[in-house]
Rosetta silent file (secondary structure, phi, psi, omega in degrees, C-alpha in Angstrom):
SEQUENCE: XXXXXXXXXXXXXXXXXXXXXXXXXXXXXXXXXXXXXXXXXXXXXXXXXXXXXXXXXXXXXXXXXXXXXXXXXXXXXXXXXXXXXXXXXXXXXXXXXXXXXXXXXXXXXXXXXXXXXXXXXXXXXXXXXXXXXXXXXXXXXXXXXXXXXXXXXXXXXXXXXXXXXXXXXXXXXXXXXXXXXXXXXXXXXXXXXXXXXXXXXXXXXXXXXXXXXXXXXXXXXXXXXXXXXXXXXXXXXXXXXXXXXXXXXXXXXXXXXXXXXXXXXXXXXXXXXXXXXXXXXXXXXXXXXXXXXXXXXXXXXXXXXXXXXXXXXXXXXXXXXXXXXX
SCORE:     score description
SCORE:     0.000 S_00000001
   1 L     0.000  124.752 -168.905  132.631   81.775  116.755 S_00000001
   2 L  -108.629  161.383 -149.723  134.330   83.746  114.240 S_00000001
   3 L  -135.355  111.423  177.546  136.378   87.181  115.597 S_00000001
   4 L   -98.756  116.728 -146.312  136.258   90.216  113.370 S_00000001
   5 L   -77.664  171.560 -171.093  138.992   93.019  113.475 S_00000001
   6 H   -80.212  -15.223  145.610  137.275   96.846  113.302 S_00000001
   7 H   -55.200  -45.181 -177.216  138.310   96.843  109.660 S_00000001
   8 H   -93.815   -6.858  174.642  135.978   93.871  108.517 S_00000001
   9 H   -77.020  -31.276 -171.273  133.529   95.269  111.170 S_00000001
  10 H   -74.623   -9.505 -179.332  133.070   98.704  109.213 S_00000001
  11 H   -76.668  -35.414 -164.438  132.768   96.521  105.966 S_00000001
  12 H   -76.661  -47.807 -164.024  130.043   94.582  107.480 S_00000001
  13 H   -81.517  -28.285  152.278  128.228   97.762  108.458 S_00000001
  14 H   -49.060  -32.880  148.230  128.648   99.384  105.024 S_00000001
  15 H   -56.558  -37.505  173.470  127.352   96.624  103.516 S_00000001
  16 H   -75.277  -21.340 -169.930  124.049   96.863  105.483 S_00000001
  17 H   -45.075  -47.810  179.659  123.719  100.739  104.509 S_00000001
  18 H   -46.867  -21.273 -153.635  121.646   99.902  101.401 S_00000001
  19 H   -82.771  -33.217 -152.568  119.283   97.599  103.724 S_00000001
  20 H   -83.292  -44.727  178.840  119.389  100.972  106.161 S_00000001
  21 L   -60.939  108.687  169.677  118.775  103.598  104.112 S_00000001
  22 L   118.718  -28.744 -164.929  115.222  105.164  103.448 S_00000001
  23 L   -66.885  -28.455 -176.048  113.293  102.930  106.681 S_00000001
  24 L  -132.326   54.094 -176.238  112.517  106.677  108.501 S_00000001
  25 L  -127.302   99.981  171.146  112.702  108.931  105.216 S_00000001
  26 L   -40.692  138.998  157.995  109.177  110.335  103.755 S_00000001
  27 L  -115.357  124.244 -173.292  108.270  110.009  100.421 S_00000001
  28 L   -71.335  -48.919  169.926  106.854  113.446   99.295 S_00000001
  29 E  -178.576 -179.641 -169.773  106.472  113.147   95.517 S_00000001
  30 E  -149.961  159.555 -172.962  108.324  112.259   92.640 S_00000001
  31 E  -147.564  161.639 -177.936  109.548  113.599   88.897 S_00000001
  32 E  -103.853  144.874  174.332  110.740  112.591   85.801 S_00000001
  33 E  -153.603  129.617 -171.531  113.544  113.754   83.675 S_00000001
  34 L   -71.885   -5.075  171.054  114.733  112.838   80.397 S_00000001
  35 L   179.742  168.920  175.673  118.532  113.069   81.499 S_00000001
  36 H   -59.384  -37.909  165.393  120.684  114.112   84.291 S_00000001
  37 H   -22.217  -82.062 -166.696  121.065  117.491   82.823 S_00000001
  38 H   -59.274  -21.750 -171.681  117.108  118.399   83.222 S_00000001
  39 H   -90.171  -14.173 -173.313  117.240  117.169   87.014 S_00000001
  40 H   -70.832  -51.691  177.372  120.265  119.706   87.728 S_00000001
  41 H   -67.560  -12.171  169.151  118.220  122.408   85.660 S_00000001
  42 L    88.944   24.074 -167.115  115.187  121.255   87.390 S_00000001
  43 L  -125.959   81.641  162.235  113.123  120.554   84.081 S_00000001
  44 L   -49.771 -155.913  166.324  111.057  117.844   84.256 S_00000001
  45 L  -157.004  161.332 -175.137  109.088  115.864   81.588 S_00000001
  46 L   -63.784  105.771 -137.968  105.638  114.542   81.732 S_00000001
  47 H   -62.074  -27.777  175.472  105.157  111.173   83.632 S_00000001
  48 H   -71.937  -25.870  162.908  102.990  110.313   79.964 S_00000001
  49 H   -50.661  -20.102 -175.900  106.202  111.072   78.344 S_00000001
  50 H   -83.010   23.703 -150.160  108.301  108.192   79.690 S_00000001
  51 L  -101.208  155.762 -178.472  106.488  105.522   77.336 S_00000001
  52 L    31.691    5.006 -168.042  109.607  104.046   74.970 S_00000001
  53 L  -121.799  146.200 -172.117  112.078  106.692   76.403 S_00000001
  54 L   -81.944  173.713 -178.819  114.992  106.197   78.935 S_00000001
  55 E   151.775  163.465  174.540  114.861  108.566   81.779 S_00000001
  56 E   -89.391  159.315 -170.092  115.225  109.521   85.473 S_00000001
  57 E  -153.840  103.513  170.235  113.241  109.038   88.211 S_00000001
  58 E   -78.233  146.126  145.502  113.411  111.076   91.445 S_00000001
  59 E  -126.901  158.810 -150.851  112.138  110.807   94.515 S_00000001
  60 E  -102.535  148.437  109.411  111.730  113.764   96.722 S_00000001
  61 L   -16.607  163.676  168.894  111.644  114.496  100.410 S_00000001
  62 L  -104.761   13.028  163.894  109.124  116.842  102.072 S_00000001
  63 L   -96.517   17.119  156.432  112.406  119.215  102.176 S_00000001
  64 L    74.743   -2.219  172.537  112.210  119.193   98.596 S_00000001
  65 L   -72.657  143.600  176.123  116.048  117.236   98.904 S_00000001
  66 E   -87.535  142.662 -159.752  116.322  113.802   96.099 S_00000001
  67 E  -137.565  -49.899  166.990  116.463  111.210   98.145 S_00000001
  68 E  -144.303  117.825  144.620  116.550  108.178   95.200 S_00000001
  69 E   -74.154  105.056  173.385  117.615  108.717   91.758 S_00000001
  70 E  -116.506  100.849  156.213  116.539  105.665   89.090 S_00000001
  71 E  -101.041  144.592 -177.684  117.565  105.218   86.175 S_00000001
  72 E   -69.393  117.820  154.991  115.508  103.596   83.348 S_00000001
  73 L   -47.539  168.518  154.709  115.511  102.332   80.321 S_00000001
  74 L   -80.856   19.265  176.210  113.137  102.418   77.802 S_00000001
  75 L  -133.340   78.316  171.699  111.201   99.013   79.454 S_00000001
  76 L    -6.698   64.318 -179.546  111.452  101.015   82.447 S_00000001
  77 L  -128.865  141.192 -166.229  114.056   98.465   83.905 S_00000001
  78 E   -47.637  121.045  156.000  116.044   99.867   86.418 S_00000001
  79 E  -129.377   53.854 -174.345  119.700  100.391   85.125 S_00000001
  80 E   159.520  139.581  174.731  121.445  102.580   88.462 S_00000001
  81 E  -134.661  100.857  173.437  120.366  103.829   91.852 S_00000001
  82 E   -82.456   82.831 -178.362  121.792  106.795   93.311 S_00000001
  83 E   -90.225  147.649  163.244  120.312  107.049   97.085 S_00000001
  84 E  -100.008  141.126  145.447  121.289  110.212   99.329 S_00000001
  85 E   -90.478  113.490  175.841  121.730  110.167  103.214 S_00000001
  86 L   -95.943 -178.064  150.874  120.862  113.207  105.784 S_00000001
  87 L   -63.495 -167.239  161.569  121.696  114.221  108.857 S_00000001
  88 L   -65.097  -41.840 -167.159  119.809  115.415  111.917 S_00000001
  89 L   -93.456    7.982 -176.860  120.140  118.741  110.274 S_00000001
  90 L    95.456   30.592 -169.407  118.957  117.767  106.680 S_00000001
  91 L  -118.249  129.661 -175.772  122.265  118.094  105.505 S_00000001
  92 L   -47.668  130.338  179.609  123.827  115.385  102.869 S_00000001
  93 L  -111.696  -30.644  168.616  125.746  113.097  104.975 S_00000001
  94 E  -148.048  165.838 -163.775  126.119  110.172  102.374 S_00000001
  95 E  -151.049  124.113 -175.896  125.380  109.186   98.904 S_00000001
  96 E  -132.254  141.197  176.004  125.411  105.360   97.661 S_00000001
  97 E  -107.744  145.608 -143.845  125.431  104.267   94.012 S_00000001
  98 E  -142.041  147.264  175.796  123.770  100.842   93.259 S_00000001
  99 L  -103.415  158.240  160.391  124.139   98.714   90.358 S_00000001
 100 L   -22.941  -16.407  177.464  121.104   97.215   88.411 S_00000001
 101 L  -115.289   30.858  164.101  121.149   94.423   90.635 S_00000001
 102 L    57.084   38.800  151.600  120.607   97.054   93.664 S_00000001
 103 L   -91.016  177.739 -177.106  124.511   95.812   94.804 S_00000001
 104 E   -87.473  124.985 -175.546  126.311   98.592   96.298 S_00000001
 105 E   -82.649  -79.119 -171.889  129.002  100.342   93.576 S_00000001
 106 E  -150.097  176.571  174.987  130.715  102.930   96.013 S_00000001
 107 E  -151.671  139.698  175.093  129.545  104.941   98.683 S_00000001
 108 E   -94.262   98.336 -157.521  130.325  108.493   99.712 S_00000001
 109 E  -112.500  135.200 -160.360  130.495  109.999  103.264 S_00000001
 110 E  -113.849  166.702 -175.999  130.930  113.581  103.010 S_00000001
 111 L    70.155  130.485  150.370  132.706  115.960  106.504 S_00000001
 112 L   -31.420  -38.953 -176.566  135.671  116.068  107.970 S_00000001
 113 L   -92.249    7.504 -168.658  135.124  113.817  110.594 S_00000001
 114 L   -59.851   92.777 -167.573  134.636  110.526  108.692 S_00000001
 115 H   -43.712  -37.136  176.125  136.983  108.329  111.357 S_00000001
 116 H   -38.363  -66.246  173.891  138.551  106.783  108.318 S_00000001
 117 H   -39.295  -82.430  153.048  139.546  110.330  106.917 S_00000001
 118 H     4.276  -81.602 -175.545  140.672  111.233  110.403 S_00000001
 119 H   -99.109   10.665  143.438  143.366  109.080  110.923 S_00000001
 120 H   -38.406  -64.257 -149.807  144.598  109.227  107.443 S_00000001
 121 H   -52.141  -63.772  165.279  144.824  112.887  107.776 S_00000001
 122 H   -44.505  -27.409 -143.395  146.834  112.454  111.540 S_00000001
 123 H   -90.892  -85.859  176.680  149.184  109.783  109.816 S_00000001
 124 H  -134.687   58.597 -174.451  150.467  111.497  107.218 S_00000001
 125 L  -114.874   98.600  166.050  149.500  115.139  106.894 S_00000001
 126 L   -23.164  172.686  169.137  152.593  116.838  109.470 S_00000001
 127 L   -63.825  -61.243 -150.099  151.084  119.234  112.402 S_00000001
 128 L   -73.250  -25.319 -160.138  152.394  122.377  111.190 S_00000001
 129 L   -69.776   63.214  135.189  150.298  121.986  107.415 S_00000001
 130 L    -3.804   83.813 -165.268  147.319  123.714  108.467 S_00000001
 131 E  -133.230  168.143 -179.424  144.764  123.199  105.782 S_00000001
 132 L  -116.843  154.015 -158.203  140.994  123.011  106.400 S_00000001
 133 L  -122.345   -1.853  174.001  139.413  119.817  105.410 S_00000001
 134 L   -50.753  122.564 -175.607  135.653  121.216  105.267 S_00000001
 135 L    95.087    9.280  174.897  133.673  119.798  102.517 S_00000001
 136 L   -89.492  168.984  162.342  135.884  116.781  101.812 S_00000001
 137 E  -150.823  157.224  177.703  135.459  113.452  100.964 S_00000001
 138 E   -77.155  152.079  173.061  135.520  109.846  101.634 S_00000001
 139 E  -158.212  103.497  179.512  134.943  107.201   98.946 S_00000001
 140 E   -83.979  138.609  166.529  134.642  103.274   99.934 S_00000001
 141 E  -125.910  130.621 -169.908  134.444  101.148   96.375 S_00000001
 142 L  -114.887  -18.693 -163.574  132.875   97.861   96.940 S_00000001
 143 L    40.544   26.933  163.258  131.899   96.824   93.125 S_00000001
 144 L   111.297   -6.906 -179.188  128.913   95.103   93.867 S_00000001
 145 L  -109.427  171.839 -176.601  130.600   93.027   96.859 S_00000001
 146 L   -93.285   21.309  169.537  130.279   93.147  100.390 S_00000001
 147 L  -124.827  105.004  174.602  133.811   94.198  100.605 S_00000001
 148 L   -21.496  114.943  169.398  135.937   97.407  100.557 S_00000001
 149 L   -91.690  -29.019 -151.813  138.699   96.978   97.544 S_00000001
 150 E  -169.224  129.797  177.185  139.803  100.735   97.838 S_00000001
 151 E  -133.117  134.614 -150.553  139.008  103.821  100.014 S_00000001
 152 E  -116.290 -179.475 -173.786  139.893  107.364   98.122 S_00000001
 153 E  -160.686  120.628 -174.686  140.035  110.940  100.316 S_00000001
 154 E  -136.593  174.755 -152.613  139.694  114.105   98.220 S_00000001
 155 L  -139.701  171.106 -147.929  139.742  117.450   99.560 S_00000001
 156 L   -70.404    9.706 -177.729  137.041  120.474   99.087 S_00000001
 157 L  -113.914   -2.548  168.152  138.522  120.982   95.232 S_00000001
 158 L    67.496   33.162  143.206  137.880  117.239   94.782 S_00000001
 159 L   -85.806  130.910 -156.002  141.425  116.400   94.484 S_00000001
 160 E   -89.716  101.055 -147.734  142.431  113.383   95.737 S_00000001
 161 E  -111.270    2.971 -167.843  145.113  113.605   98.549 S_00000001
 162 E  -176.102  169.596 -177.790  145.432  109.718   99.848 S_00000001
 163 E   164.126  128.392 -177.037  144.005  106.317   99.311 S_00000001
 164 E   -82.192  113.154  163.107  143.822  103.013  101.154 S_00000001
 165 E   -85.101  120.868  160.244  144.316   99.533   98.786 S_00000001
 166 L  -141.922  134.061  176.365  142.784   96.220  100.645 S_00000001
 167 L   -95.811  137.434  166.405  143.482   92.879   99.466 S_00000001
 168 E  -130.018  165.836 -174.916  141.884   89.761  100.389 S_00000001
 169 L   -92.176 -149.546 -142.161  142.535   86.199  100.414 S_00000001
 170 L  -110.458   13.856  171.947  140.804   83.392   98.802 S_00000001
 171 L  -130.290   32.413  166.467  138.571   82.559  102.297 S_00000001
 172 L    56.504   59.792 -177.549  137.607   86.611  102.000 S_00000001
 173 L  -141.071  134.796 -172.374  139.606   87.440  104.920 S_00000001
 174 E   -57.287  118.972 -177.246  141.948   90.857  104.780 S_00000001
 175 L  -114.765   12.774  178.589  145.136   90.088  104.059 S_00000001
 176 L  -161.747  162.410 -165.641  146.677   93.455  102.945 S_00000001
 177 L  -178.723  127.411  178.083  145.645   97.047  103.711 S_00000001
 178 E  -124.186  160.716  158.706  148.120  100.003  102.014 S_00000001
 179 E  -129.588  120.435  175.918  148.365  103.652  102.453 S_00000001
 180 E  -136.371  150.404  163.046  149.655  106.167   99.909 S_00000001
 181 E  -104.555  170.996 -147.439  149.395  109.370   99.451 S_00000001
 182 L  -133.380  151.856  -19.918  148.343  110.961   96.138 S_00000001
 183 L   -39.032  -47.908 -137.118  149.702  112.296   93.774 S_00000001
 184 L   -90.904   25.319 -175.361  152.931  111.270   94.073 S_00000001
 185 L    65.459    1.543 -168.586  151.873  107.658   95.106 S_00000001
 186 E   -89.889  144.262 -175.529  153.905  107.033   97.696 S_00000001
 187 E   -70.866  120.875  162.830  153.426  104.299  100.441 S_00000001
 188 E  -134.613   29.711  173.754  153.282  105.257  103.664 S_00000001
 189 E  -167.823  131.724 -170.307  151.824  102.544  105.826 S_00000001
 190 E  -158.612  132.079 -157.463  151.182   99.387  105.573 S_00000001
 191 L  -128.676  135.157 -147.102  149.602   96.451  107.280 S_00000001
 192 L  -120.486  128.436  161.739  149.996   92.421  106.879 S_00000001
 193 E  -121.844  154.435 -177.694  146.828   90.074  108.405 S_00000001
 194 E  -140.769  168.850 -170.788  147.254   86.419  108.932 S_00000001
 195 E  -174.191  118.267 -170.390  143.983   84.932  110.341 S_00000001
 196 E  -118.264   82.732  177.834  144.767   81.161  111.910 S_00000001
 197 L   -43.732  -48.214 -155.728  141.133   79.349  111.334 S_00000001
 198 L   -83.785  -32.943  145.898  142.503   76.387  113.464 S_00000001
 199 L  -166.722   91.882  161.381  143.352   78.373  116.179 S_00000001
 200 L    61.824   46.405 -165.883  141.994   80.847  116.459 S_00000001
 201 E  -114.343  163.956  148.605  144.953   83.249  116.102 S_00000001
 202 E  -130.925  119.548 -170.400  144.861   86.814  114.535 S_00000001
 203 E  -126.165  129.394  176.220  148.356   88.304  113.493 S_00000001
 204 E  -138.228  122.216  161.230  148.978   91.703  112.506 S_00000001
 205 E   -83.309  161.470 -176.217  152.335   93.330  111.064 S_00000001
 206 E  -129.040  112.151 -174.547  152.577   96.877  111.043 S_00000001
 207 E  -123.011  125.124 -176.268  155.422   98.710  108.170 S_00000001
 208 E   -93.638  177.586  170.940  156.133  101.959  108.440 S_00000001
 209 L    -2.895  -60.962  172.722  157.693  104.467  105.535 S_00000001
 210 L  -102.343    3.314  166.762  160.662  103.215  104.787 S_00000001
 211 L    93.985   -0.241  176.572  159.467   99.691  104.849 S_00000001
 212 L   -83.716 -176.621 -174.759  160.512   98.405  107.887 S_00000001
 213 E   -91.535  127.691  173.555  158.564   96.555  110.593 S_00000001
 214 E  -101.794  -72.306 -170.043  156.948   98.944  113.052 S_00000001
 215 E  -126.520  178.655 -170.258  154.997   96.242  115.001 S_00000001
 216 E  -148.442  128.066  173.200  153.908   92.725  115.079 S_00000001
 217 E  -138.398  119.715  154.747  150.690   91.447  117.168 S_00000001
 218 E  -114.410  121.820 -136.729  148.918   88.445  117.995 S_00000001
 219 E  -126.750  132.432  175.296  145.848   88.296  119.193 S_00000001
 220 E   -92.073  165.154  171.850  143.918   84.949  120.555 S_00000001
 221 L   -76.545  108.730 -172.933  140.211   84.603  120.822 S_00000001
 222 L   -44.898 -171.118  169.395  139.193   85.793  124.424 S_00000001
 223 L  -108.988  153.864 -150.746  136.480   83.598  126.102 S_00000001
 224 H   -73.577  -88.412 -179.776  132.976   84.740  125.121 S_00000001
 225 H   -21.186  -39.796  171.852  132.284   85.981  128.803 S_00000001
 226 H  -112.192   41.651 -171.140  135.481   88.453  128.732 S_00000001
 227 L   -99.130  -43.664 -174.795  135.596   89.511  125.141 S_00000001
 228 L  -117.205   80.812 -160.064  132.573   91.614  125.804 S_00000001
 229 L   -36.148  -48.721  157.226  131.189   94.458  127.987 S_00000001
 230 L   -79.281  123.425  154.975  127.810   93.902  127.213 S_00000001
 231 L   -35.352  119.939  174.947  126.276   90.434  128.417 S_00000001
 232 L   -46.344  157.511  -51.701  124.752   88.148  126.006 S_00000001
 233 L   -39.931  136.085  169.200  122.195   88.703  124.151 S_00000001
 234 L  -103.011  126.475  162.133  123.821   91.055  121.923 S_00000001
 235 L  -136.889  173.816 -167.899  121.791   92.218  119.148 S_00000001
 236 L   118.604  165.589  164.859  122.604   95.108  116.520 S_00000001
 237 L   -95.436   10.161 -173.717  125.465   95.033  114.238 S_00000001
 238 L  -121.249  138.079 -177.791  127.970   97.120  116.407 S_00000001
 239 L   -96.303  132.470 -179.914  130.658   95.430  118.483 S_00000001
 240 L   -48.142    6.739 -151.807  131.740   97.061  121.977 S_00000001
 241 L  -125.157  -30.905  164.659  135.144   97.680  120.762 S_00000001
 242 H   -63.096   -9.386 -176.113  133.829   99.878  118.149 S_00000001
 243 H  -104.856 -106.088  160.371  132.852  102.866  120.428 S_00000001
 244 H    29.070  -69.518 -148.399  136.334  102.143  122.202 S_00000001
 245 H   -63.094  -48.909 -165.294  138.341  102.640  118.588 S_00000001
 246 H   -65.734  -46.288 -178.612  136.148  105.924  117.524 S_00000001
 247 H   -40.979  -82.969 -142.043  136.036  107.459  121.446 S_00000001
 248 H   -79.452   12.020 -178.991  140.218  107.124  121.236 S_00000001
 249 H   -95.686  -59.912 -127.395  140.434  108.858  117.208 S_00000001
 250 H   -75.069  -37.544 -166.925  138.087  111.636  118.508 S_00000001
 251 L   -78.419  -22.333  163.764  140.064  111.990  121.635 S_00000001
 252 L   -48.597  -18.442 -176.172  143.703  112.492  119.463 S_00000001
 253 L   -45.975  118.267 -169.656  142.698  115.134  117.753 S_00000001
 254 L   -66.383  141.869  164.850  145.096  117.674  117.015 S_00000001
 255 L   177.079  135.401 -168.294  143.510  121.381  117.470 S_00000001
 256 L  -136.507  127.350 -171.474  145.135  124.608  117.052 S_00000001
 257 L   -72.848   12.865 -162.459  144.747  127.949  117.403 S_00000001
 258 L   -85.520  138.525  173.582  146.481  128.951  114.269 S_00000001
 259 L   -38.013  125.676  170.229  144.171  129.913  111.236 S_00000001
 260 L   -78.517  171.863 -179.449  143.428  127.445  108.300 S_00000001
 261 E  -107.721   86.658  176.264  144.255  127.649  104.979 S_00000001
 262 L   -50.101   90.043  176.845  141.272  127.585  102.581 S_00000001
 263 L   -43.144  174.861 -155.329  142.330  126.413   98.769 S_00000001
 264 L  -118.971  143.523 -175.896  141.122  128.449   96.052 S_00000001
 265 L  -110.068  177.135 -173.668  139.068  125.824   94.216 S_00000001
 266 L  -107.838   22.999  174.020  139.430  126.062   90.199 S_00000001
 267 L  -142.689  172.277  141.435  135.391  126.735   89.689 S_00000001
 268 E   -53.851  152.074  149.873  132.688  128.664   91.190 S_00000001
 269 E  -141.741  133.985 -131.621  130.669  126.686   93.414 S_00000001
 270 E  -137.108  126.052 -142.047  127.549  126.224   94.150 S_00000001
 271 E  -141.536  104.990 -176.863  125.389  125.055   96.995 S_00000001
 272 E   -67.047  135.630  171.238  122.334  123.314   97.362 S_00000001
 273 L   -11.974  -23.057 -148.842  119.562  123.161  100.158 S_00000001
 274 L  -129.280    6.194  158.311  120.420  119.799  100.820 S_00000001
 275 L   100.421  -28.602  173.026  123.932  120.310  101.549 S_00000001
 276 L   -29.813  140.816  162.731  124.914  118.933   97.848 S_00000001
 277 L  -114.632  149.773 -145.880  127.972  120.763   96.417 S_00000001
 278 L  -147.016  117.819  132.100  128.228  122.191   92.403 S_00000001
 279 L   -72.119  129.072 -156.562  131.221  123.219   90.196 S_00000001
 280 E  -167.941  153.702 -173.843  129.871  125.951   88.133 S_00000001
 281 E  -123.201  114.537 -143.805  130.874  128.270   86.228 S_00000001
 282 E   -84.797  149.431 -153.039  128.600  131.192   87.499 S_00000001
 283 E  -123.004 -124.665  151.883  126.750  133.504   84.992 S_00000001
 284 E  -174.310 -174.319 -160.622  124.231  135.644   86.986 S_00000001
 285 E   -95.419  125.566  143.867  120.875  135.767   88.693 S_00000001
 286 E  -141.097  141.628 -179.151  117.875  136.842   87.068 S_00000001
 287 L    65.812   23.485  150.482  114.198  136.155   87.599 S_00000001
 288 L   111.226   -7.582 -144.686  114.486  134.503   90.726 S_00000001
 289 E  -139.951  125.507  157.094  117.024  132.008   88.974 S_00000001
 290 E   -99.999  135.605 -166.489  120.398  131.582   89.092 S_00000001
 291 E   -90.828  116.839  173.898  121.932  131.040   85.306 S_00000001
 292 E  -150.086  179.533  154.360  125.402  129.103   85.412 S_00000001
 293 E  -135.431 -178.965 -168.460  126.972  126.421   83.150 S_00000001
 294 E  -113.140  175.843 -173.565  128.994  123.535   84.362 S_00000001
 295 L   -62.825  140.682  164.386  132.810  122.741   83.491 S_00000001
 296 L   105.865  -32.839 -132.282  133.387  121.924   79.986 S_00000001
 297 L  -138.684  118.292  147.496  130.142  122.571   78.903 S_00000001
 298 L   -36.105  -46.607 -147.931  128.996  126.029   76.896 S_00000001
 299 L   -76.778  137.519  143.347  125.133  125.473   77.637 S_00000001
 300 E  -118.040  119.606 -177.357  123.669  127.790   80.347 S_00000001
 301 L   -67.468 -166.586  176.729  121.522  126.548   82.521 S_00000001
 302 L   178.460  139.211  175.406  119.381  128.223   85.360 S_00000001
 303 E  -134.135  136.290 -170.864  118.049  127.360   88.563 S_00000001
 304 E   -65.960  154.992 -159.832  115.655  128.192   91.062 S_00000001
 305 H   -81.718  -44.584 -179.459  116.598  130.407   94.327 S_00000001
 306 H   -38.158  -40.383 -167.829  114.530  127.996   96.384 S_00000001
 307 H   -75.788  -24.974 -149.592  116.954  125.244   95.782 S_00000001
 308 E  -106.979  138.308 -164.807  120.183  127.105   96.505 S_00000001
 309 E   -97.232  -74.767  155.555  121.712  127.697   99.756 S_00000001
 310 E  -150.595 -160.879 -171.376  124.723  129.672   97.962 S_00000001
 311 E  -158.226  125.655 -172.615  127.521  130.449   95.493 S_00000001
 312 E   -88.155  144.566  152.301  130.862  130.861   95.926 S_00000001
 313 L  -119.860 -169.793 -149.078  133.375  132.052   93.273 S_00000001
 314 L   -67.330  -30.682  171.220  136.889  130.494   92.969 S_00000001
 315 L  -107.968   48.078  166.651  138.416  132.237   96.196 S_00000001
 316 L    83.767    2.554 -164.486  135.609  131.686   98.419 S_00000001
 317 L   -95.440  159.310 -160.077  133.669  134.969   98.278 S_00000001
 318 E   -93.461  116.868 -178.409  130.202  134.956   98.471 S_00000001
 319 E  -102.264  -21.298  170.262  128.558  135.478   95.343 S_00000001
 320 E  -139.516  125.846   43.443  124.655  134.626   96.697 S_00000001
 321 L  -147.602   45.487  155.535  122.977  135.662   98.450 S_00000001
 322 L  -109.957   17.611 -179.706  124.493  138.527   98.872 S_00000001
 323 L   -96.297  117.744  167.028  124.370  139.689   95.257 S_00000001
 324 L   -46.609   97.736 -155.987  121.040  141.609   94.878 S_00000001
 325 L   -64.694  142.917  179.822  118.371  139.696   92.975 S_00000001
 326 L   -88.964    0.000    0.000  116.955  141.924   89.971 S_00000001
């Protein structure tokens, strides 16, 4: 019986997402697009059109949300799969990119409350910084394995404020787990596994800041009977200890009555039905369409009002839909 710490359990269940995703999700219809471009502008191309030509391939919801993005080749063979994940409320909750051999590439969990995110945030963001964390994100990178290499934390301007490095050894078992915070790189946690096949030991150091030893633990393998609150048979992929770890993040939470501070992002932005967020650099509405281009980029597009929940400019002000359509 092998004994997995709540780190390799969230790997194991992130690994299954691909397997998870899509089993209670309708498929409404589907469209074609000749580039990534045309699905932002919403311009399809004619399903007889895809003959010798590379292209995208959506598929749609019956909330009119993309649900799997494929791209093709021109011998239609798959080469990337971008699936989205909702919520209860329809709202994007996660978005995993797939390589040609349908392994998992990265994965994206969007909100504030993403228990990872969480106790980053508690660790080493002080009390007093008040900042609001709405609209951030998490990002596990797996490369195609069934293992976490690197988990990244960016904030609603999609700046990058922290990231976790984990190393493993040569029987795939974690042997290193870092914390820094970003930019300036600096470590500020850091944790040593030792994992004793013959018996049945688990050892964990704990280094704090300055590099010293916070803690040291070793933990033997319980007997089967007291290891677990629920009686055998177990089935499912989640271990009783996992409900334990999130119930005691959720209950730490810091909360304060003092106001947050909402960054000024360096774009407009713009915000789809489906919870999806847009840098844009906004233009204006006409003909039922709003007209923007994206960073970088001259070309102005335009998109239908149906899609769009709203648009922001760079300090947060509302520009739809409370700008009067002509």
């Amino acid at each position: 019986m092998k004994i997995y710490s709540p780190f390799h359990k969230l790997i194991i269940i992130l690994s299954y997402c691909s397997l998870i995703i899509g089993q209670d999700t309708e498929t409404a219809f589907v469209k074609y697009y000749k580039s990534n471009r045309d699905f932002i502008a919403d311009v399809p191309m004619f399903a007889t059109d895809r003959r010798g030509q590379s292209h995208l391939e959506v598929t749609f919801n019956e909330k009119k949300h993309p649900v799997l993005k494929r791209w093709l080749n021109e011998r239609h063979e798959l080469i990337k799969e971008e699936m989205f994940v909702y919520n209860e409320e329809k709202a994007l909750k996660k978005r995993l990119y797939l390589n040609r051999n349908r392994r998992t590439e990265k994965i994206i969990h969007y909100g504030e409350q993403e228990p990872w995110s969480v106790e980053f945030r508690k660790y080493s963001i002080p009390e007093s910084d008040i900042v609001s964390y709405l609209g951030q994100q998490t990002e596990f990178i797996l490369n195609g394995t069934d293992k976490i290499s690197q988990i990244n934390f960016r904030n609603i301007n999609y700046i990058e404020y922290g990231t976790i490095h984990l190393s493993y050894n040569h029987l795939g078992f974690l042997q290193e787990e870092e914390w820094r915070t970003l930019p300036n790189e600096k470590s500020i946690r850091k944790f040593v596994y030792n994992f004793d096949i013959m018996n049945n030991v688990h050892q964990i150091w704990e280094f704090g800041q300055s590099g010293n030893e916070v803690s040291h633990v070793a933990l033997s393998m319980a007997p089967e009977d007291k290891l677990y609150t629920t009686p055998p048979p177990r089935t499912g992929n989640e271990l009783d200890e996992v409900d334990i770890i999130i119930k005691e993040l959720k209950s730490k939470r810091v909360i304060t009555s003092m106001p947050a501070i909402i960054p000024k992002t360096e774009w407009d932005r713009l915000k789809l039905t489906n919870n999806e967020v847009m840098d844009i650099v906004f233009v204006g509405i006409k003909n039922n369409r709003i007209r923007f281009s994206l960073p970088q980029s001259k070309e102005v597009l335009s998109m239908s009002l149906d899609r769009i929940s709203l648009v922001t400019n760079t300090f947060g002000e509302l520009i739809y839909p409370s700008v009067a359509t002509p």
